[in-house]
PQR file of N, CA, C, O and H, with PARSE charges and radii, in Angstrom:
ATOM      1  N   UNK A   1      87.424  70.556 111.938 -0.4000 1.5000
ATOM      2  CA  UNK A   1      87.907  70.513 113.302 -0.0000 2.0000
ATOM      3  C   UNK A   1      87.286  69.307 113.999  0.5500 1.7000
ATOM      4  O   UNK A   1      86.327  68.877 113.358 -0.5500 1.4000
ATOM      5  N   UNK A   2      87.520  68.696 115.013 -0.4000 1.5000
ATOM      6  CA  UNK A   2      87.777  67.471 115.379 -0.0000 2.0000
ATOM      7  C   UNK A   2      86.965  67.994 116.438  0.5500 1.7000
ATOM      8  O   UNK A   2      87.073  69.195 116.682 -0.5500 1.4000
ATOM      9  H   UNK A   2      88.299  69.045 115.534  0.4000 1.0000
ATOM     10  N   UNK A   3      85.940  67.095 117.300 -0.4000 1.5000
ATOM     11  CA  UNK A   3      84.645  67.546 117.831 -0.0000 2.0000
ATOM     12  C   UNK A   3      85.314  66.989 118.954  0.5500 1.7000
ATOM     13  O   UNK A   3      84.677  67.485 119.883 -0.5500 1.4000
ATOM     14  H   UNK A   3      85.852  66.119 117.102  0.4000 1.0000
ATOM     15  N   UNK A   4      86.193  66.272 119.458 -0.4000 1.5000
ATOM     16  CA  UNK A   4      86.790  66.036 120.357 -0.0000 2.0000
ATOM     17  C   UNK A   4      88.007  67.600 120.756  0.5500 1.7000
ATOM     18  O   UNK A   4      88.681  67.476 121.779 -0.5500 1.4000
ATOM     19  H   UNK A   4      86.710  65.869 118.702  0.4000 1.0000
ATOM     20  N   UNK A   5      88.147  68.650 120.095 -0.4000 1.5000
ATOM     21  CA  UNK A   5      88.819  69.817 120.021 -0.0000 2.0000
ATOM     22  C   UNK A   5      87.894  70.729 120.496  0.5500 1.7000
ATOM     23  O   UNK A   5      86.859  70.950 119.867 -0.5500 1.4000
ATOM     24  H   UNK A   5      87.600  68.751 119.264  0.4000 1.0000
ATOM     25  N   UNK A   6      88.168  71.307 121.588 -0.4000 1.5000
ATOM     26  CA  UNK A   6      87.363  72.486 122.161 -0.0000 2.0000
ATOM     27  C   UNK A   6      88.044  73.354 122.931  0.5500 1.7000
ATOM     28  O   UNK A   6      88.851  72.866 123.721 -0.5500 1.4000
ATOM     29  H   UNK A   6      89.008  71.128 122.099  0.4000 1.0000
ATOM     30  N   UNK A   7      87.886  74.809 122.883 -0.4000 1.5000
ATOM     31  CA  UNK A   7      88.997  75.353 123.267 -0.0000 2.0000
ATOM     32  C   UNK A   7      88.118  76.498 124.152  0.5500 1.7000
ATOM     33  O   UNK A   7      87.595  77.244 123.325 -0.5500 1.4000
ATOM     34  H   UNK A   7      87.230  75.206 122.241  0.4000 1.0000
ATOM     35  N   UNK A   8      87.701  76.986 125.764 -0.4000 1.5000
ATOM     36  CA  UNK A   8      87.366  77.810 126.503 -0.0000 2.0000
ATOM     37  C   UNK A   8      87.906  78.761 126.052  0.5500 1.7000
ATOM     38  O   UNK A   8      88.887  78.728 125.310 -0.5500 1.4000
ATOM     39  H   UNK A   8      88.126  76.380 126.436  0.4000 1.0000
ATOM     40  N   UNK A   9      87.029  80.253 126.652 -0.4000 1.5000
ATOM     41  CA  UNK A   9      87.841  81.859 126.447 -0.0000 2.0000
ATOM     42  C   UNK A   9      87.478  81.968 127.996  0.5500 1.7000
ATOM     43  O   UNK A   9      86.569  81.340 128.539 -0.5500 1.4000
ATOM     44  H   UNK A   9      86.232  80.280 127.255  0.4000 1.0000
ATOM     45  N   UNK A  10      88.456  82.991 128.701 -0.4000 1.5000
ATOM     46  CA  UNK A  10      87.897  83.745 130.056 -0.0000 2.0000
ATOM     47  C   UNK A  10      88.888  84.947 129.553  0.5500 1.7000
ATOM     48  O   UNK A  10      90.001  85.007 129.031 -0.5500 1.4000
ATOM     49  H   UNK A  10      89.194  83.502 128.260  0.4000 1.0000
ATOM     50  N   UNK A  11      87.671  86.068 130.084 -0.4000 1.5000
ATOM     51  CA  UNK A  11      88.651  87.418 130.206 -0.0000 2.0000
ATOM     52  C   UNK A  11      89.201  87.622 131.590  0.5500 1.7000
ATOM     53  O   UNK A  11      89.062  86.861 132.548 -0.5500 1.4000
ATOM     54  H   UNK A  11      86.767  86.019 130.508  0.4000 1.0000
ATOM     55  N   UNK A  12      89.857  88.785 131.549 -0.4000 1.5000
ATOM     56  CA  UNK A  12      90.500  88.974 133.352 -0.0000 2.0000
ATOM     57  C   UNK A  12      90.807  90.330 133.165  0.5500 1.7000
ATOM     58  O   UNK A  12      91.349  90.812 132.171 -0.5500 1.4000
ATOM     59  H   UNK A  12      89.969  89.403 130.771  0.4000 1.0000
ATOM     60  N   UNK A  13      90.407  90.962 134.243 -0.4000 1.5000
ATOM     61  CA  UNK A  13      91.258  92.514 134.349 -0.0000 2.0000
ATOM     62  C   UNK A  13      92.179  92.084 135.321  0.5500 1.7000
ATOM     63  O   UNK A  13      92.003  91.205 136.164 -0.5500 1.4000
ATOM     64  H   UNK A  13      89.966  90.570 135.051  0.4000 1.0000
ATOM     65  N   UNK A  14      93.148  92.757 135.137 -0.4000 1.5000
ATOM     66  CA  UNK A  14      94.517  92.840 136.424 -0.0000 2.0000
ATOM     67  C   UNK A  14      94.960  94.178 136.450  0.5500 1.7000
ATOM     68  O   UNK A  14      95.415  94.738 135.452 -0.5500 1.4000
ATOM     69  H   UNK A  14      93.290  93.471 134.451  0.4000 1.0000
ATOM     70  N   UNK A  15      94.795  94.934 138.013 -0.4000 1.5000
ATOM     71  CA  UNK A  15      95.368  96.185 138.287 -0.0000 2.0000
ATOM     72  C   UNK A  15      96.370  96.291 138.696  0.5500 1.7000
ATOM     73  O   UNK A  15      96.910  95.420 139.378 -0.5500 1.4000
ATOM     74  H   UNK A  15      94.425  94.480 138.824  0.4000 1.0000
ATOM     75  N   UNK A  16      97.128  97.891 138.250 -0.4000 1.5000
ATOM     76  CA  UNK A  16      98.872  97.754 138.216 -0.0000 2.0000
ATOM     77  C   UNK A  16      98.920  97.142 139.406  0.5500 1.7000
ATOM     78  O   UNK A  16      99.766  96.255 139.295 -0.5500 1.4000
ATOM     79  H   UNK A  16      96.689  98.598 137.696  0.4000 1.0000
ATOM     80  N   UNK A  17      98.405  97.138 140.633 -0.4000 1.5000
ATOM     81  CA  UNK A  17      98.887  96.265 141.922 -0.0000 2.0000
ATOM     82  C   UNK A  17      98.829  94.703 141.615  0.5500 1.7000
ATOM     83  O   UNK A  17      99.311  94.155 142.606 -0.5500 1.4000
ATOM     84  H   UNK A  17      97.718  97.859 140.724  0.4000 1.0000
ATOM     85  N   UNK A  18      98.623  94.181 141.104 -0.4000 1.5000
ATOM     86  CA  UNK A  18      98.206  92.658 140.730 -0.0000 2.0000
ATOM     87  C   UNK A  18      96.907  92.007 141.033  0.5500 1.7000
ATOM     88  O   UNK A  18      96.708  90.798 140.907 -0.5500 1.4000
ATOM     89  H   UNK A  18      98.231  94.626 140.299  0.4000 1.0000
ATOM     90  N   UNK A  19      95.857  93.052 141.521 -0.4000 1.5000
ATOM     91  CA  UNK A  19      94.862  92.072 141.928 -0.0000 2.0000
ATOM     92  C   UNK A  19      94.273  91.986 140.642  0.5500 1.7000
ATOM     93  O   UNK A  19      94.370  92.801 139.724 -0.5500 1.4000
ATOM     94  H   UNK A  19      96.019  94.034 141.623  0.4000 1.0000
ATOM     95  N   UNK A  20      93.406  90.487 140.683 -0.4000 1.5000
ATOM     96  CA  UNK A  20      92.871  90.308 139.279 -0.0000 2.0000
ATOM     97  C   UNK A  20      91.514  89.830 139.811  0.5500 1.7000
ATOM     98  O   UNK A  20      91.327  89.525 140.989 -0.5500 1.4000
ATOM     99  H   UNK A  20      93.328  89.825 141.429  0.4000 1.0000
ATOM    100  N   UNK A  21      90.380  89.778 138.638 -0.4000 1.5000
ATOM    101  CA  UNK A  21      88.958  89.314 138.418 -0.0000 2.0000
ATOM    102  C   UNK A  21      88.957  88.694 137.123  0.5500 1.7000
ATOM    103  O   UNK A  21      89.597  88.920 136.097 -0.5500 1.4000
ATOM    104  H   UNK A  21      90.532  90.026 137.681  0.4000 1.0000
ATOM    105  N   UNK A  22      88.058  87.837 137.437 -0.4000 1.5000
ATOM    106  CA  UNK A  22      87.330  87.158 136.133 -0.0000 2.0000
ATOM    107  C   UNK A  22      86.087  87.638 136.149  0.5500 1.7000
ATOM    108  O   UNK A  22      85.416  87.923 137.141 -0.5500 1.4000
ATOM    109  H   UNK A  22      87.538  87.653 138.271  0.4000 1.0000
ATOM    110  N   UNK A  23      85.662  87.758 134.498 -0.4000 1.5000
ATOM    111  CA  UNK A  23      84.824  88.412 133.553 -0.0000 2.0000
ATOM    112  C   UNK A  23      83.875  87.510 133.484  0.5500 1.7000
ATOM    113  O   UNK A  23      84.348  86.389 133.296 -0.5500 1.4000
ATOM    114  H   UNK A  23      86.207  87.526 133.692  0.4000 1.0000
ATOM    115  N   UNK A  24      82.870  87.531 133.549 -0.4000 1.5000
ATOM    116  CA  UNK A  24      81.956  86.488 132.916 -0.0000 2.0000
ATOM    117  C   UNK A  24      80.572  87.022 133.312  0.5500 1.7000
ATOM    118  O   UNK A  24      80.310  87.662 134.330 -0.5500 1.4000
ATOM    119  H   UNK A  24      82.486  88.442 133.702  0.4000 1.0000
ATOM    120  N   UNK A  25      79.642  86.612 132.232 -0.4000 1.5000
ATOM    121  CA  UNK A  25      78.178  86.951 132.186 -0.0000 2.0000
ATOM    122  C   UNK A  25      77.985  88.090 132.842  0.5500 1.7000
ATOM    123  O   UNK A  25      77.058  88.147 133.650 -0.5500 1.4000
ATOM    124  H   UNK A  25      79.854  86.092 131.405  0.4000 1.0000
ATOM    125  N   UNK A  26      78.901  89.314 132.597 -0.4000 1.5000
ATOM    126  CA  UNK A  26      78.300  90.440 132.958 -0.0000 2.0000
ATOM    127  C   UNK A  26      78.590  90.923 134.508  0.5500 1.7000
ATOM    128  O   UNK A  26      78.130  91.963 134.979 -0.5500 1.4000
ATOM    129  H   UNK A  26      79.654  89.267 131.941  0.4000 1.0000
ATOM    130  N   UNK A  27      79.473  89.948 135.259 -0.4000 1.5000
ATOM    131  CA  UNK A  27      79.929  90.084 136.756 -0.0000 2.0000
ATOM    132  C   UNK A  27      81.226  90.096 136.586  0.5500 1.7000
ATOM    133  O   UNK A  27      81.824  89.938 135.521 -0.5500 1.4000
ATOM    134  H   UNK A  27      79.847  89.103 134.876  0.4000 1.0000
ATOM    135  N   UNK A  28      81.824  90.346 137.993 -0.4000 1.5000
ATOM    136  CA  UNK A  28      83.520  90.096 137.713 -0.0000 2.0000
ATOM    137  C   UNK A  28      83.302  89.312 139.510  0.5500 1.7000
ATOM    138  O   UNK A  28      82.649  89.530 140.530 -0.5500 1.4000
ATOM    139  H   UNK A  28      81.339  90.474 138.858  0.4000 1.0000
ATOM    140  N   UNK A  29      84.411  88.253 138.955 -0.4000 1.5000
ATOM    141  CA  UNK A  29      84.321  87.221 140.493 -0.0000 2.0000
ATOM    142  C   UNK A  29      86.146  87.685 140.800  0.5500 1.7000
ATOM    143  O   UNK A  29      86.865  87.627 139.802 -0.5500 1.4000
ATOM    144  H   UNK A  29      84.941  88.076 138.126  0.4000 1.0000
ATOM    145  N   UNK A  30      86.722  88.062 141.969 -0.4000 1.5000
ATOM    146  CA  UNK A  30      88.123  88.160 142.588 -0.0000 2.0000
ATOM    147  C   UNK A  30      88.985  87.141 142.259  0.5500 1.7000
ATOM    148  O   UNK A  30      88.263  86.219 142.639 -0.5500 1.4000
ATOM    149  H   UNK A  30      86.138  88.108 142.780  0.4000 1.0000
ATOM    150  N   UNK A  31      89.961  86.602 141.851 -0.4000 1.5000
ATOM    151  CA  UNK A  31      91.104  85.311 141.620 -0.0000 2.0000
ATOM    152  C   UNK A  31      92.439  86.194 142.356  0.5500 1.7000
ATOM    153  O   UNK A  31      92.823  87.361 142.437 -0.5500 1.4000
ATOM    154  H   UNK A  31      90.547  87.351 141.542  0.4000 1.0000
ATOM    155  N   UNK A  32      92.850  84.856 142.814 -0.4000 1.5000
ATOM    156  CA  UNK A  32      94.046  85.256 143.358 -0.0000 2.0000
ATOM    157  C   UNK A  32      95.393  85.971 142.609  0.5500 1.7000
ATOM    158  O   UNK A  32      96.279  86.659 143.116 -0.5500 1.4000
ATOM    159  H   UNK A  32      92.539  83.908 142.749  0.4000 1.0000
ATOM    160  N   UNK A  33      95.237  85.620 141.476 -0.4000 1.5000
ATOM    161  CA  UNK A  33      96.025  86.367 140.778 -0.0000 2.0000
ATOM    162  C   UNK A  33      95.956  85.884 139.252  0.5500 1.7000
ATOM    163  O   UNK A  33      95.009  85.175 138.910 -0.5500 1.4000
ATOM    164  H   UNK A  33      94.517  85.060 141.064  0.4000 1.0000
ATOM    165  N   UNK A  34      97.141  86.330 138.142 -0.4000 1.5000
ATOM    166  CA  UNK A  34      97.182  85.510 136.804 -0.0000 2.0000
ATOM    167  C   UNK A  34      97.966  84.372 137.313  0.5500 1.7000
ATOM    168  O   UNK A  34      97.582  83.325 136.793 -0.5500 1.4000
ATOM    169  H   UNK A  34      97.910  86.905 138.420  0.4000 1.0000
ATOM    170  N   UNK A  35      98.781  84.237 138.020 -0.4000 1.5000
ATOM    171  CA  UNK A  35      99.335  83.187 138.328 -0.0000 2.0000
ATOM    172  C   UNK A  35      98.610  82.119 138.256  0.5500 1.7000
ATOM    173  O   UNK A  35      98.400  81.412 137.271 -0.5500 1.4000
ATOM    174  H   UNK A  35      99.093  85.088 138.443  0.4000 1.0000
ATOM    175  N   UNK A  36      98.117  81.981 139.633 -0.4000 1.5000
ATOM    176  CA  UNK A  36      96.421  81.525 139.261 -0.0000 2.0000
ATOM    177  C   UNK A  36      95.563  80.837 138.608  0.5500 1.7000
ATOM    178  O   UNK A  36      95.054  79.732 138.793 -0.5500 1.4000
ATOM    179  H   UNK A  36      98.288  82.556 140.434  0.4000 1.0000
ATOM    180  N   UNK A  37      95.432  81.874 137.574 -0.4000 1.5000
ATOM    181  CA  UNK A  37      94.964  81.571 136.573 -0.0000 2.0000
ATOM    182  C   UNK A  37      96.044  80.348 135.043  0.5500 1.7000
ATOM    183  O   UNK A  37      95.751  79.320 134.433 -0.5500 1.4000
ATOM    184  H   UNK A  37      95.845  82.772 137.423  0.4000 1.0000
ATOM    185  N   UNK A  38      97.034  81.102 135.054 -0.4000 1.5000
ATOM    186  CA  UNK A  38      98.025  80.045 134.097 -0.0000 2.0000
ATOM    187  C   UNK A  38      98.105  78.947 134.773  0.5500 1.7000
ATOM    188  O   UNK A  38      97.997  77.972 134.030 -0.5500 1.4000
ATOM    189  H   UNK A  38      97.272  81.937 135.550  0.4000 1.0000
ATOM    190  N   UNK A  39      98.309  78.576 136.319 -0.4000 1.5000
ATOM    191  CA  UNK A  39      98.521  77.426 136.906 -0.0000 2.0000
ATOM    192  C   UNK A  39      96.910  75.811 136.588  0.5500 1.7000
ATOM    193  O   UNK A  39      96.765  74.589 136.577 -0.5500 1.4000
ATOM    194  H   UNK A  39      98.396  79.368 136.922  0.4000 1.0000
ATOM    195  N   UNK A  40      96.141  77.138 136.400 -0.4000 1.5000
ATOM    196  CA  UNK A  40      95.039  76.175 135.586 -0.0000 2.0000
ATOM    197  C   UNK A  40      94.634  75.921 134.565  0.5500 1.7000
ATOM    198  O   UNK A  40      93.494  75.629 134.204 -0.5500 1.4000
ATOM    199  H   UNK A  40      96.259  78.131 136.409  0.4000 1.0000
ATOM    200  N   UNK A  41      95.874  76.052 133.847 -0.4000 1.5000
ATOM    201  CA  UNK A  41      95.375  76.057 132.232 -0.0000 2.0000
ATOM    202  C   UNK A  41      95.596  77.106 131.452  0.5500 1.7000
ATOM    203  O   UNK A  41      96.002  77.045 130.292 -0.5500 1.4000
ATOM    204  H   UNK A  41      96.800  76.289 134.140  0.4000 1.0000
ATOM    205  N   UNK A  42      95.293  78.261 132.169 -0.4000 1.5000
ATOM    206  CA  UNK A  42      95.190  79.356 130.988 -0.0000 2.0000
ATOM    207  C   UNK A  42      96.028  80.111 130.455  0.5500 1.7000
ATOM    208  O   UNK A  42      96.860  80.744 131.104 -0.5500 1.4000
ATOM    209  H   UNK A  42      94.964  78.311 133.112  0.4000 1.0000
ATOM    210  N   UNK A  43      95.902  80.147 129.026 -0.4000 1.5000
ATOM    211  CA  UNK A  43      97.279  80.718 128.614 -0.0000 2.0000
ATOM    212  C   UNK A  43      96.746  82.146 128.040  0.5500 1.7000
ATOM    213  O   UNK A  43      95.677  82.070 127.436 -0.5500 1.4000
ATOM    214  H   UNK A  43      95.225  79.633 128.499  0.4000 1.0000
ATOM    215  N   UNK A  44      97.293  83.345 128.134 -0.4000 1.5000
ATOM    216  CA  UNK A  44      97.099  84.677 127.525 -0.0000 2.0000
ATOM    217  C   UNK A  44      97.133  84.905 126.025  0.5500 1.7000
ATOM    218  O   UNK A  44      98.101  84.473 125.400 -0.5500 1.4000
ATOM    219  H   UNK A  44      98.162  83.407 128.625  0.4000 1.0000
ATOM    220  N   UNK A  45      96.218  85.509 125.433 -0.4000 1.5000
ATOM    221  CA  UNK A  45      96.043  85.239 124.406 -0.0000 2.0000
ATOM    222  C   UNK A  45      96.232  86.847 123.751  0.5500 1.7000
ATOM    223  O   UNK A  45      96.808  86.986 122.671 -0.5500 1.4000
ATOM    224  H   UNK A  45      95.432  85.861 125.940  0.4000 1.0000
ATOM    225  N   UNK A  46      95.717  87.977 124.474 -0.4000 1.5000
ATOM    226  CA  UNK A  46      95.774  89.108 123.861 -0.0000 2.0000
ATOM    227  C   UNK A  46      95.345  90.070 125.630  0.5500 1.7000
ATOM    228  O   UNK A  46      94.816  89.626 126.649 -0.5500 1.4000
ATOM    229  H   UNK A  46      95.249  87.864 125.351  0.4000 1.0000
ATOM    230  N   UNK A  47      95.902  91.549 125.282 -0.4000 1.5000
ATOM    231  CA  UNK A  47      95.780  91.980 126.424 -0.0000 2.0000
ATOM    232  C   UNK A  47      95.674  93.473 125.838  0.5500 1.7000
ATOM    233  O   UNK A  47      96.471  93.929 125.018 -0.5500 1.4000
ATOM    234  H   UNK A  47      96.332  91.910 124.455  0.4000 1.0000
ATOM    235  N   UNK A  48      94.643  94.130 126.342 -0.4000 1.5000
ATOM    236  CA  UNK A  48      94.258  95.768 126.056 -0.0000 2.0000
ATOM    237  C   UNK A  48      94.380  96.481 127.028  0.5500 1.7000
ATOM    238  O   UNK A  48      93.409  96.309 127.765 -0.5500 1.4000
ATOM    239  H   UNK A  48      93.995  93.761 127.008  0.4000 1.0000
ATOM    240  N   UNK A  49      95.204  97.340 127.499 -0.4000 1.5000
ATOM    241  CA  UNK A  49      95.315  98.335 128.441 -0.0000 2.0000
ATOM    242  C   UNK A  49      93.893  99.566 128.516  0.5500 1.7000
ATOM    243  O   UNK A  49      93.618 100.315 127.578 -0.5500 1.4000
ATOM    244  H   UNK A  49      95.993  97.480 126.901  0.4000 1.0000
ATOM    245  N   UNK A  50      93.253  99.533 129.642 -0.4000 1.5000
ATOM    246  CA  UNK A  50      92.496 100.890 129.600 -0.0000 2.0000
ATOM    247  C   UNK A  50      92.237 101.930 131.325  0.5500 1.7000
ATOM    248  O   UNK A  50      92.615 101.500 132.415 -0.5500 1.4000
ATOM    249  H   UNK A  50      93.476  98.925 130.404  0.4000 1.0000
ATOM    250  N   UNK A  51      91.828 102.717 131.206 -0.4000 1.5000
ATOM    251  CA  UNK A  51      91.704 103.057 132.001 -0.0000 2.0000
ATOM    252  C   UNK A  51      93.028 104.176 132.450  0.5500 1.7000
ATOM    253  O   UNK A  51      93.527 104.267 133.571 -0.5500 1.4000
ATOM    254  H   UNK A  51      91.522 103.066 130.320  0.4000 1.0000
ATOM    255  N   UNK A  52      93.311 104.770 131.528 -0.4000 1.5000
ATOM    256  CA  UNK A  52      94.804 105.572 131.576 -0.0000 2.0000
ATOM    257  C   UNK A  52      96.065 104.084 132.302  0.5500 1.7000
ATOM    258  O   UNK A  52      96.586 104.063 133.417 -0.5500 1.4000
ATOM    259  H   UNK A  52      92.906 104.696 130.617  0.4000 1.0000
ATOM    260  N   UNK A  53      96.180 103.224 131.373 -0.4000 1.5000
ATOM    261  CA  UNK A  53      96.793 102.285 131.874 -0.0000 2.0000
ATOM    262  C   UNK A  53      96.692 101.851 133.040  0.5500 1.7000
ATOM    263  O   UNK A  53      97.790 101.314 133.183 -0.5500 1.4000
ATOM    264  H   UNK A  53      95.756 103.241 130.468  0.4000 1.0000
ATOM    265  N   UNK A  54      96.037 101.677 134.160 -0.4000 1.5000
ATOM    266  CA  UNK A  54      96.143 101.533 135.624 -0.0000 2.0000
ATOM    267  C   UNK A  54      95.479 100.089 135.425  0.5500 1.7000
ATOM    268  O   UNK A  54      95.758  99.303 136.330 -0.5500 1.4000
ATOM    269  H   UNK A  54      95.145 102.113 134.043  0.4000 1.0000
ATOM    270  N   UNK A  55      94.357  99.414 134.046 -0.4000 1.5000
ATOM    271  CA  UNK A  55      94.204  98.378 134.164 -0.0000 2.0000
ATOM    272  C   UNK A  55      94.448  97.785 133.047  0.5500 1.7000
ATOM    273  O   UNK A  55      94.689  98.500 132.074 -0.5500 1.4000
ATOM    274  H   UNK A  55      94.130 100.053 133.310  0.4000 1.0000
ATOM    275  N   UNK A  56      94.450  96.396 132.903 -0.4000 1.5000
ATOM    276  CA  UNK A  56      94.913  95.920 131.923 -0.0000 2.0000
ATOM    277  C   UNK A  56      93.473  94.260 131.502  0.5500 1.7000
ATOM    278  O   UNK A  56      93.234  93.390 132.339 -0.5500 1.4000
ATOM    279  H   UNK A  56      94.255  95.815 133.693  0.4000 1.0000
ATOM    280  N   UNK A  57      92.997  94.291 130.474 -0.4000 1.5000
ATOM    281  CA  UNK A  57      92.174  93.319 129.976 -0.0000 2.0000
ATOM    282  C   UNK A  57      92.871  92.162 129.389  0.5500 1.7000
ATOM    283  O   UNK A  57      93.806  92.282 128.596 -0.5500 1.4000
ATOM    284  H   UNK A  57      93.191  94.998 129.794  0.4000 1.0000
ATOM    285  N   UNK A  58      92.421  91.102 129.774 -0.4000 1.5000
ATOM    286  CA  UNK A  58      93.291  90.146 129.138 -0.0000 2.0000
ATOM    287  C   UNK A  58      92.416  88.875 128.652  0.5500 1.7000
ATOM    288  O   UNK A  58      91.399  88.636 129.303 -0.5500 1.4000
ATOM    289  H   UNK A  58      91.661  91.004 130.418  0.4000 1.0000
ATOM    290  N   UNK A  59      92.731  88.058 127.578 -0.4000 1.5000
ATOM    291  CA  UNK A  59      91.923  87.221 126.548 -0.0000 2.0000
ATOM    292  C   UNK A  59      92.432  85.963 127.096  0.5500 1.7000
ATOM    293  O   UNK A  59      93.511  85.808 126.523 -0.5500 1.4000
ATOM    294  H   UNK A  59      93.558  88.252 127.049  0.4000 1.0000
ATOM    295  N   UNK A  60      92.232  84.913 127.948 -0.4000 1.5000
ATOM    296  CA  UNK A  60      92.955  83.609 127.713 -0.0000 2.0000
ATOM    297  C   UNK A  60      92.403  82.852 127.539  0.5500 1.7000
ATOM    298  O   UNK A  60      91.224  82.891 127.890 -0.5500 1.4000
ATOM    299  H   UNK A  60      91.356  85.039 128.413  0.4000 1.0000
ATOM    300  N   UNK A  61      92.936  81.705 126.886 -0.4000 1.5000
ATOM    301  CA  UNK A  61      92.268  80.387 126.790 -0.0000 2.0000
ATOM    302  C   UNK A  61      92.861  79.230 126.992  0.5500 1.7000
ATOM    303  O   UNK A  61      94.014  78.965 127.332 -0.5500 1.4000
ATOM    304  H   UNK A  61      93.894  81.673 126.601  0.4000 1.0000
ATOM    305  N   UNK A  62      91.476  78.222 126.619 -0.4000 1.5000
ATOM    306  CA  UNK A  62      92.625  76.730 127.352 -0.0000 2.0000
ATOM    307  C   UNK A  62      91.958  75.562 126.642  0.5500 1.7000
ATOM    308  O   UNK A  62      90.749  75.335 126.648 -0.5500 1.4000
ATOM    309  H   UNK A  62      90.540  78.437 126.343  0.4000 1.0000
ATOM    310  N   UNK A  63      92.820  74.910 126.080 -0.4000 1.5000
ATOM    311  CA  UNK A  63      92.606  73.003 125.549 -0.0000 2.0000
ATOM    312  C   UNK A  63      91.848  72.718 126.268  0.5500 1.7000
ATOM    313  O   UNK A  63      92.274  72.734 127.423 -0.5500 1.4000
ATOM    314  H   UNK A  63      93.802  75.095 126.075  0.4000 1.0000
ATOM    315  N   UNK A  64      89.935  72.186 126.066 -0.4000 1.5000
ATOM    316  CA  UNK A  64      89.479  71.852 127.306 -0.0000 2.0000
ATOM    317  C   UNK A  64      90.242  69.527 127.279  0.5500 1.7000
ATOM    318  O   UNK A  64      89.918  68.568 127.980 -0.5500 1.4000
ATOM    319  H   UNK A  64      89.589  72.173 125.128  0.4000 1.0000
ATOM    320  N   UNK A  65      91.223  69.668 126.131 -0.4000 1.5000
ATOM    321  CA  UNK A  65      91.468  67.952 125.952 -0.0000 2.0000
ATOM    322  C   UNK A  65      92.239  67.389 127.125  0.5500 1.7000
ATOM    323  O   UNK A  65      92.009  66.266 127.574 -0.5500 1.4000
ATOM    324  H   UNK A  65      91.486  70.447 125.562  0.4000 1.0000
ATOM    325  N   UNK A  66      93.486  68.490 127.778 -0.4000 1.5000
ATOM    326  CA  UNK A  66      94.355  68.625 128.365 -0.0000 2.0000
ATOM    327  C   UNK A  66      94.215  69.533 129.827  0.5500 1.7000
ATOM    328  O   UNK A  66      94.171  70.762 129.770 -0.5500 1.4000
ATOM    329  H   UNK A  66      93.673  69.402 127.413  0.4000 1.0000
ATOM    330  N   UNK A  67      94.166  68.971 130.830 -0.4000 1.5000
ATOM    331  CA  UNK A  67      93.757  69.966 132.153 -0.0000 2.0000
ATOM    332  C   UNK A  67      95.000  71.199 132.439  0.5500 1.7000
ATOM    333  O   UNK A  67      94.749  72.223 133.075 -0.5500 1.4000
ATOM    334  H   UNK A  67      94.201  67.973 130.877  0.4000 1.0000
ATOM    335  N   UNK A  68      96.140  70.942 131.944 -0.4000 1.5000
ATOM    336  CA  UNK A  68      97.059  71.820 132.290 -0.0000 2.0000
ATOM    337  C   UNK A  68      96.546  72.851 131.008  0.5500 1.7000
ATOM    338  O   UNK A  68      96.411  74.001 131.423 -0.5500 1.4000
ATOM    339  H   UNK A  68      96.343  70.111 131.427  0.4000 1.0000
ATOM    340  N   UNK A  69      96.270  72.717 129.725 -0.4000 1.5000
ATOM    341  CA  UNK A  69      95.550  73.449 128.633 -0.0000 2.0000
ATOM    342  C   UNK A  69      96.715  73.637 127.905  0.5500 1.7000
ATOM    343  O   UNK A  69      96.711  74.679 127.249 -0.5500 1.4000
ATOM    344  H   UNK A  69      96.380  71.782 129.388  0.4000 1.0000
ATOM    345  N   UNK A  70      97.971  72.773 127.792 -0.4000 1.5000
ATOM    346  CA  UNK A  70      98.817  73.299 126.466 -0.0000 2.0000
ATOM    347  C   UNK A  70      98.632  72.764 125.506  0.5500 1.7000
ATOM    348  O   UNK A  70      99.346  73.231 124.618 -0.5500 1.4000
ATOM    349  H   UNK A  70      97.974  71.927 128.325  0.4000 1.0000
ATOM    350  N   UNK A  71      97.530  71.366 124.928 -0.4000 1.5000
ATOM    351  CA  UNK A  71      96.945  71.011 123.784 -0.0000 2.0000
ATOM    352  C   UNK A  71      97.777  69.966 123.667  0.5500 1.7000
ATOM    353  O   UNK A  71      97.773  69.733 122.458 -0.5500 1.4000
ATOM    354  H   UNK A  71      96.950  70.987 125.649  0.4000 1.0000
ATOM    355  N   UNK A  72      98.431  69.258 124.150 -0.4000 1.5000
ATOM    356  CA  UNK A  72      99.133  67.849 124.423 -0.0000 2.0000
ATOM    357  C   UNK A  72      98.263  66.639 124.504  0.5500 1.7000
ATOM    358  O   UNK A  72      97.586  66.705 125.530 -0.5500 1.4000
ATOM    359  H   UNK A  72      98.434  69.447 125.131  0.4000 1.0000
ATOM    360  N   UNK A  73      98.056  65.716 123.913 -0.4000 1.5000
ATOM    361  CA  UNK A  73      96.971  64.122 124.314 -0.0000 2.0000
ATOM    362  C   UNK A  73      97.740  63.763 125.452  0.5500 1.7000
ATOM    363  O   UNK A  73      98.956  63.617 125.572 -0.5500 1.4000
ATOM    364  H   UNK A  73      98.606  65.662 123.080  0.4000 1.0000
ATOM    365  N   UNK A  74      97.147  63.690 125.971 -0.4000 1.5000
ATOM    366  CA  UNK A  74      97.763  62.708 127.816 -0.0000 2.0000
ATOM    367  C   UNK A  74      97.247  61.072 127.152  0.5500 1.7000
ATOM    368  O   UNK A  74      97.380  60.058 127.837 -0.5500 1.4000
ATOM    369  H   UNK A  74      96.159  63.809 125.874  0.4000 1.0000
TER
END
């Protein structure tokens, strides 16, 4: 793999209403939504429902080569 190739993870919960958080080091910080979140890059990668479905976990990641994150050379 090419050391110029690096690829971020962020998790996210999103509740059936749409509000969402980001996961990280053990906190969760508020985001405006997944929208949001894809509009900066991130693309969904895998998603686990828990909580008698009411929330939903989600895996995304992003090209750190490319700021939009679809893995394109600009």
């Amino acid at each position: 793999m090419s050391s110029e190739y690096q690829v971020e993870y962020l998790y996210a919960i999103i509740d059936a209403e749409g509000q969402c958080w980001r996961v990280g080091d053990g906190e969760t910080e508020s985001v405006k939504g997944l929208p949001s979140l894809l509009k900066d890059g991130w693309r969904p990668v895998r998603e686990t429902p828990f909580g008698d479905g009411a929330y939903v976990l989600i895996l995304l990641d992003r090209d750190t080569r490319d700021p939009k994150g679809f893995g394109f050379k600009t």
